[in-house]
N, C-alpha and C positions, 0 to 999 in steps of 0.2 A: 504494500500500500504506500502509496506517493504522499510525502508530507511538509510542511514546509515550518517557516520560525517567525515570529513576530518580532519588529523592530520596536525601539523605543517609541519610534512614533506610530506603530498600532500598524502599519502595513506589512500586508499577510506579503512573504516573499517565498520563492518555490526555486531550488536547484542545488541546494547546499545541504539537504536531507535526503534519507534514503530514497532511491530513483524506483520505478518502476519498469518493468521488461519490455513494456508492447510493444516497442517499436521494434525490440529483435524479433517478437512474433510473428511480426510481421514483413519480416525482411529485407528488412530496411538496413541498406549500406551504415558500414562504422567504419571509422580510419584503423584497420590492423597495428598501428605503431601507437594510435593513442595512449599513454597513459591510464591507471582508473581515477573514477571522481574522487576518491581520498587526498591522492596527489595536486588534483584540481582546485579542492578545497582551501589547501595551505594558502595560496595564494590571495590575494584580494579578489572577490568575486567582480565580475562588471555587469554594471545595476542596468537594467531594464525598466523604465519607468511607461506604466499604461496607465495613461489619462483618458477614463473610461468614463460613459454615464451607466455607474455603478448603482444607483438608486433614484426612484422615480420611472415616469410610464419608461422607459427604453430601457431598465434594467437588465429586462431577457438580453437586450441584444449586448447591453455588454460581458456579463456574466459567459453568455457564448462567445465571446471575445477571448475572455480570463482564459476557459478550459482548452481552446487551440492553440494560442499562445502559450499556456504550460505544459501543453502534451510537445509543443515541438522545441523547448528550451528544455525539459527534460531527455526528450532524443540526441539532446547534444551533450548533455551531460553525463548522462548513459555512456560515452562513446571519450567520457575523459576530460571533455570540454573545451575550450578553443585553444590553439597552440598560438600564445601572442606572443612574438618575439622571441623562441623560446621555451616561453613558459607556459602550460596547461594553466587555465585558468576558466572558472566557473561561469554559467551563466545566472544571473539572480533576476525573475521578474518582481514588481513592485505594483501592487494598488494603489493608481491615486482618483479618488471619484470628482468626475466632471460636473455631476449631478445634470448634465446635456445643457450645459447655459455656459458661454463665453467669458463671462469672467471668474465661475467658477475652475473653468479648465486654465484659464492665466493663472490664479490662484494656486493650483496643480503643480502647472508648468515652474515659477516660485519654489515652490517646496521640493520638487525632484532637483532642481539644481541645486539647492541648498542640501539636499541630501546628499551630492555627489553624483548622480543619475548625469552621463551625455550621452544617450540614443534616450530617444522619447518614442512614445508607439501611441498611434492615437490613429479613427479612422470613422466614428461612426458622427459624422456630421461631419458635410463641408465647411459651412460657418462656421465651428472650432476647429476645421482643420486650418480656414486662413488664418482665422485668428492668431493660428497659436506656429503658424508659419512666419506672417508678419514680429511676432514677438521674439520668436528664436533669430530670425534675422539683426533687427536691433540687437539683443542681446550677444550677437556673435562678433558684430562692431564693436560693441561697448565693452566688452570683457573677452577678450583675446582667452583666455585661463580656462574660461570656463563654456567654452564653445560647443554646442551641441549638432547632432542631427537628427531628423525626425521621417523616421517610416511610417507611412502611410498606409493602411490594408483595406480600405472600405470608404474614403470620401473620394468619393467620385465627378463632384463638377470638374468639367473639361479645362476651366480656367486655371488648377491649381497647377496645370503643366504644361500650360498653355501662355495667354500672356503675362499670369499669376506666378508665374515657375520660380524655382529658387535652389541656389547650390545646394544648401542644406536641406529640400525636404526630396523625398523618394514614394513616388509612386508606387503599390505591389498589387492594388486593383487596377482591370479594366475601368476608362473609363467611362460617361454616361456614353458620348457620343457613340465610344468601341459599342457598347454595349445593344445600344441601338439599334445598332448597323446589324449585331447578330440577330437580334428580333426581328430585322426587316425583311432577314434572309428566307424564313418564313411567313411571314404574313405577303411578302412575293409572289408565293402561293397559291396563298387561301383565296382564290378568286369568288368565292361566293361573299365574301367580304365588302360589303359596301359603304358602311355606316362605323364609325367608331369615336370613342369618346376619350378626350384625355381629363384625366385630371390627375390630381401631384399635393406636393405637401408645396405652404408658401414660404420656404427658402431657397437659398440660390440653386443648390441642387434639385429641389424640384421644379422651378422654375427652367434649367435649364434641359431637363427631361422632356418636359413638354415644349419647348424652344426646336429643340432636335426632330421628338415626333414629327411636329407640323415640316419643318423643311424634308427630314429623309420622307416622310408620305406624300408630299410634290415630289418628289425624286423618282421615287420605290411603284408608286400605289397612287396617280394625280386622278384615279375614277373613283377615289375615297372619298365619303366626305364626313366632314370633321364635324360632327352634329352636336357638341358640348366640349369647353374645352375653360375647367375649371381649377383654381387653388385654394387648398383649404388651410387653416390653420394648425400648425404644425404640435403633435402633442395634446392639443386641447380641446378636440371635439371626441366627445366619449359615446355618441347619437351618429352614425351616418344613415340612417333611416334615410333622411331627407335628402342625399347625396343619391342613396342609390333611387330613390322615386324619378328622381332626376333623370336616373340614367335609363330607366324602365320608361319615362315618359318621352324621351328622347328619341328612342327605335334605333337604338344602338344597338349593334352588333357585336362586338365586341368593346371592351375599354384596355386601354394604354395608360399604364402606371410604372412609376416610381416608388410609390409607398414603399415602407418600412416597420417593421416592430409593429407596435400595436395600430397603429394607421392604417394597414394592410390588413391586419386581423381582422378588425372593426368594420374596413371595409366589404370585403369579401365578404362577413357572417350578415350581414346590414342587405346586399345584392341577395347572397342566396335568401334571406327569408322574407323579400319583396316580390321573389318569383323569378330573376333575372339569370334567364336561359344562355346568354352569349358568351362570348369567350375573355378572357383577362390575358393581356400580353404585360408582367409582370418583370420584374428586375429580381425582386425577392418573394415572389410565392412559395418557394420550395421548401421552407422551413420557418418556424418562430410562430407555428401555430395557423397558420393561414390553412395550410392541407384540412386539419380536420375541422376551421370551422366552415369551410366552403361544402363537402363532405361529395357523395354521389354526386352532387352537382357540377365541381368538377374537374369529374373525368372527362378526358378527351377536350377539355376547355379552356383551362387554368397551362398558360406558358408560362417558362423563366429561364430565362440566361443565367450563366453562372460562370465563375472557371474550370469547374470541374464538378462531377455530380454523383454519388455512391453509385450508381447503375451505369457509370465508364465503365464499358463491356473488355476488358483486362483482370488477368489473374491479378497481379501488380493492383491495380487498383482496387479488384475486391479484399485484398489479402490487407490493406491501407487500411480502408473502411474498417474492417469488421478488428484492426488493432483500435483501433480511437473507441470502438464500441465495447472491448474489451475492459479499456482505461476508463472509460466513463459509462458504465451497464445500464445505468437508467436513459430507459427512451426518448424522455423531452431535451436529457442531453445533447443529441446524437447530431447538431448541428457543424459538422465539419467542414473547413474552409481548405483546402487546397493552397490557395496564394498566402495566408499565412504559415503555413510550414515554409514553403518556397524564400517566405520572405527571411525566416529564422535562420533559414540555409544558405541564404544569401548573404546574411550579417556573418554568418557563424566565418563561412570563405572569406567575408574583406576583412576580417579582424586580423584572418589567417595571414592575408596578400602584405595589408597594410604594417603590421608586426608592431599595430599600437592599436589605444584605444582613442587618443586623441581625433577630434571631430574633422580636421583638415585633412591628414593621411589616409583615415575612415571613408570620409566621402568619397576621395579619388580611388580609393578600391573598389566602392559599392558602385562605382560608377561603369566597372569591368563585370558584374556579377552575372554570371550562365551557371546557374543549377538545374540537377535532376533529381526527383522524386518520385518514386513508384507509378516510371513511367512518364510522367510528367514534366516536363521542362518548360522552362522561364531566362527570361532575359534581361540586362538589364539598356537603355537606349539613354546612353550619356546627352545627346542633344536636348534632353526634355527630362529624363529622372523618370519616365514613364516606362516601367515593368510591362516586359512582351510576352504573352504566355497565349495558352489554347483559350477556348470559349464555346462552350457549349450549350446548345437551347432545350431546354427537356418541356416533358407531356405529360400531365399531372395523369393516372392511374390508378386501380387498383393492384396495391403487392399480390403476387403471382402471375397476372397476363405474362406475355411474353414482354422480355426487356425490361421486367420491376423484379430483382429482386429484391431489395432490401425498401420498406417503405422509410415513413419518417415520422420521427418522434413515437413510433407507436401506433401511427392514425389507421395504418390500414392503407396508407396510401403512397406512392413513388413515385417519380419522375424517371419516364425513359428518354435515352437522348434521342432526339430528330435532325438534329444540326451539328455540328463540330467543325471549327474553324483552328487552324492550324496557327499557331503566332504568326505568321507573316501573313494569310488572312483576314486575322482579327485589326492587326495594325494601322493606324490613319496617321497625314500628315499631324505635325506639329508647328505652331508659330509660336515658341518659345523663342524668346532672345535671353539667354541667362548671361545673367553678368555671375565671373568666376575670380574669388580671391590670387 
């Protein structure tokens, strides 16, 4: 059993106690010359700092942050831990709670520096992710000592790699635009498709979701038409009754979202018990609850892009799965992100390349970073900090038909793939102009 130690300051840290096996369960590559974590230990660990919204509505989605994130800094620790300079050294993650509000995550960002913490891991909200992009920038001018970098796994506006970009932060999601693009791949299609509705959560990220829908559906799909096209407020509508009457009155055919965490849950359960037979072209349907409260309704309805999805038809990839399922047995668990191990694997090599933990050397390593995982590879595209990996679109199911095996969370329910985009499919231009120290 995997456990970790509390610091004076109350944050729970995971990688310096005893490790758990799954990931040799599961076949997962280990460096033969490593060292063991005892050895690792001696050392000074290097701090991992998640600025997460830990508490309040999006809790789920950070808490499924925490258990990716510690399932893959313990794969590394398992395996001896990072060779910096030298020296085997530990990895330590850190809780700092964002509670999803910008100045509590600056607040965050304050105290992991004050602890020592330079990688910062933050991802579920673009608006904390500028945020707290714009502040490690100043802060990297202002204090040379204590210069940070900050990975990114989950904020997806197109701006933050775009004319937003910045030496120190690193993309390891697709993002909306990519994402988009996979979506359109099928709904290209779906030619019985005539009618569709967007709506989004109103920040910049889902504002820019539906920005995208409307130009790639001129693009993709110009005999579409866009019969609702709505932002709602973010976190704070607990009723989408009256959203989804909306969309029932509308004669949509499908809707196109962004949602997230409970937003998506609320909405999908609000649709099915209005009556609302259409399809949902989704970013996050595939897990955090949405599968069972949509339920029968739907299969064959309910899309989602992803980077990678439990029912990748790979031994490698089932053998992945069913480790993370091992490490975490309870089924509302079983939320596994791909691009976050990728991403751990990517830090774990530039620690390795760079032969320090220092944020300058750091950077220019992560900037070389091509890892593989059970199968799966990723890249990193120094022009923009923007992470190149696979993309795959799945078809909400019942576990058992052909191409479901493993549902989610329990529901009864699975995503089979229908699309797969190669990284250099999934890839778009970039207008990043990064200024470099």
């Amino acid at each position: 059993m995997c456990t970790g130690f509390i610091s004076r300051r109350g944050l729970l840290k995971s990688g310096l106690a005893t490790l758990c096996a799954s990931a040799g369960a599961a076949g997962l590559a280990a460096s033969p010359a490593a060292t063991n974590l005892s050895a690792a230990s001696q050392a000074e660990p290097i701090r991992l700092a998640l600025v997460e919204s830990l508490s309040g509505a999006f809790a789920n989605t950070g808490e499924a942050v925490w258990r990716n994130l510690l399932w893959a800094v313990e794969r590394v620790n398992e395996r001896g831990g990072v060779d910096v300079g030298g020296r085997m050294r530990a990895l330590a993650l850190e809780r700092y709670d964002s509670k999803g509000q910008n100045e509590e995550a600056l607040s965050a960002l304050r105290s992991a520096l004050d602890d020592g913490a330079r990688i910062v891991l933050q991802g579920n909200s673009s608006a904390i992710a500028a945020a707290l992009i714009d502040a490690i920038e100043k802060n990297n001018q202002r204090d040379p000592k204590r210069q940070a970098v900050f990975l990114n796994y989950a904020a997806v506006d197109p701006a933050l790699t775009n004319e937003r970009c910045s030496f120190w932060h690193f993309r390891f999601d697709a993002h909306a635009d990519m994402r988009m693009s996979a979506l359109m791949q099928v709904i290209r299609e779906d030619h019985a498709l005539q009618r569709v509705y967007l709506i989004g959560q109103d920040y910049s990220f889902g504002q820019s979701v539906l920005r995208e829908a409307r130009r790639q559906l001129g693009e993709v799909r110009p005999d579409v038409t866009i019969v609702g096209d709505e932002l709602h407020p973010m976190g704070r509508v607990k009723d989408f009754a009256p959203y989804a009457s909306k969309i029932m009155a509308s004669g949509a055919q499908a809707v196109i979202t962004g949602n997230w965490g409970n937003d998506l849950t609320l909405l999908v359960k609000a649709a099915r018990e209005t009556g609302f037979t259409g399809k949902f072209y989704t970013f996050y349907g595939n897990a955090l609850g949405a599968p069972a409260a949509i339920g029968d309704a739907g299969i064959g309805r309910v899309m989602a892009v992803a980077d990678w999805l439990p029912n990748v038809q790979t031994p490698q990839s089932q053998a992945f799965y069913q480790a993370f399922r091992a490490r975490f047995p309870k089924p509302a668990d079983d939320y596994v992100h791909m691009r976050m191990q990728l991403m751990i694997e990517a830090l774990a090599q530039a620690l390795a390349r760079a032969g320090s933990t220092e944020a300058l050397p750091l950077a220019r390593a992560l900037e070389q970073a091509d890892v593989t995982l059970a199968g799966q590879r990723g890249f990193m595209r120094a022009a923009d900090h923007q992470f190149q990996q696979s993309l795959v679109v799945g078809q909400m199911d019942r576990q058992g038909t052909p191409g479901v095996q493993f549902d989610v969370e329990g529901s009864g329910y699975g995503f089979r793939v229908i699309r797969s985009l190669t990284p250099e499919q999934a890839q778009l231009p970039t207008t990043c102009r990064m200024t470099r120290p």
